[in-house]
C-alpha positions as a printed Julia matrix, in Angstrom:
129×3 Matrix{Float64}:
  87.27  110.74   83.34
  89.29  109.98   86.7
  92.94  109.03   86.9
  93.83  107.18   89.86
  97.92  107.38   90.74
  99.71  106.05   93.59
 100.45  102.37   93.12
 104.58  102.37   92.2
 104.09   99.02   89.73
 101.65   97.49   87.97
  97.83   97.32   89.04
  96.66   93.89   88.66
  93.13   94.1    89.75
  90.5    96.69   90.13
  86.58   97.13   90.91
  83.58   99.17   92.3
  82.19   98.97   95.95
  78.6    98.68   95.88
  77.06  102.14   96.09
  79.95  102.99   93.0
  81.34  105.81   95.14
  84.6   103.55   95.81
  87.01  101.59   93.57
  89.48   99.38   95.09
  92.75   98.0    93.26
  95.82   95.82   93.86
  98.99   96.02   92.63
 102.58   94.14   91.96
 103.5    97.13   94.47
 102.09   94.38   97.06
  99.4    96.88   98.21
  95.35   97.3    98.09
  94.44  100.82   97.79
  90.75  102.17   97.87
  90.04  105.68   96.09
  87.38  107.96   95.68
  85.24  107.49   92.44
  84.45  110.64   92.12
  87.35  112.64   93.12
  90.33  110.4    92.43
  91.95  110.81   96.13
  93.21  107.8    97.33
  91.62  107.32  100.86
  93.12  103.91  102.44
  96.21  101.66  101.71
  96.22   98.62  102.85
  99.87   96.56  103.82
 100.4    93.36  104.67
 100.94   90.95  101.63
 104.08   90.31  101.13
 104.13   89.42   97.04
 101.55   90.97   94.62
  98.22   91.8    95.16
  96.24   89.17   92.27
  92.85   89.91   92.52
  90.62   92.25   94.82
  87.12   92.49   95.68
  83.8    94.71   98.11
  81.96   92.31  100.12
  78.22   92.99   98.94
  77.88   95.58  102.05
  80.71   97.57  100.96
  81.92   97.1   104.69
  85.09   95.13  103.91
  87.35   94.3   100.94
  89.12   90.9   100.15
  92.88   90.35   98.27
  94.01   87.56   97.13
  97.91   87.42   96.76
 101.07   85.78   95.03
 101.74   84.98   98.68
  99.21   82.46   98.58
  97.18   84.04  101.09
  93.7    85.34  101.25
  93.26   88.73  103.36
  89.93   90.61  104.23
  90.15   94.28  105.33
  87.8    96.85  107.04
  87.0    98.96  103.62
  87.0   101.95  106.48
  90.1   101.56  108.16
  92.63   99.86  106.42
  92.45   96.62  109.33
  93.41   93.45  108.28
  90.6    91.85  110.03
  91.3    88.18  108.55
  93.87   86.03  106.95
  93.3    82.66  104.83
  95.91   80.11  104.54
  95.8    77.03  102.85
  96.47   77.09   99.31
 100.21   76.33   98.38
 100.74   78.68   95.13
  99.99   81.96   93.64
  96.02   83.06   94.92
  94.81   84.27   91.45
  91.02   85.39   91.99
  88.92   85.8    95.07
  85.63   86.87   96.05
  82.9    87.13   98.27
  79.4    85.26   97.69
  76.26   87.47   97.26
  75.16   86.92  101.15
  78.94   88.13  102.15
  79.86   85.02  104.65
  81.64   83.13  102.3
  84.8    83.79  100.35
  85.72   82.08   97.38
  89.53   81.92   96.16
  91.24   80.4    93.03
  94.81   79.31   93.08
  98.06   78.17   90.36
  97.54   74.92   92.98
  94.38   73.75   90.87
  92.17   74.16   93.89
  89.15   76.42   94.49
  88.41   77.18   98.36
  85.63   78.36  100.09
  85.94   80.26  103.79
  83.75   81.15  106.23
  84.24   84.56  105.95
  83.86   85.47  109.61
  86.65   82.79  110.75
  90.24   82.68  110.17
  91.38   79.66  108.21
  88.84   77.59  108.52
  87.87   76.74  104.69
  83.77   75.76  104.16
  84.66   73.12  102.05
């Protein structure tokens, strides 16, 4: 049994990468951390949301990580180094679930503004449909 401390208020949202050697989870601290599975060690933070972390998610690769926010944005980080590498903007309340699809170039997002989205995952704002 592994304890993972470090977030400083409530984790909203956790889950495996891929290969189950890393757990990623967001928090009303406004952060996305990644730890190791194994060990416990926390091994990236991720800043750059501005109100609390909702949901978080691996890409199917395990290469990058995607947050969903009370900011109403949609982020997606390099799972090794902590770079935002995109940022979704569109829906106009609380982002409350995200994820990516099984082929990775699509994200999926839910939101308190009744709407689902899809994005191109490769592109910045540029929603599929």
């Amino acid at each position: 049994l592994q304890q993972f401390d470090g977030h400083t208020s409530i984790v909203t949202s956790v889950g495996f990468s891929p290969d189950g050697k890393q757990i990623v989870s967001g928090s009303d601290d406004n952060s996305v951390r990644v730890w190791d599975a194994s060990t416990g060690a926390q091994l990236q933070q991720f800043d750059g949301h501005t109100d609390m972390v909702t949901s978080v998610g691996f890409s199917p690769d395990g290469k990058q990580i995607v947050s969903g926010s009370d900011d109403n944005s949609v982020r997606v980080w390099d799972a090794s180094t902590g770079a935002q590498l995109h940022q979704f903007d569109g829906h106009t309340d609380c982002v409350t679930s995200v994820g990516f699809s099984p082929g990775g170039n699509q994200i999926v997002s839910g939101s308190w503004d009744n709407s689902v989205r899809v994005w191109d995952a490769s592109l910045q704002n540029h929603p599929v449909i």
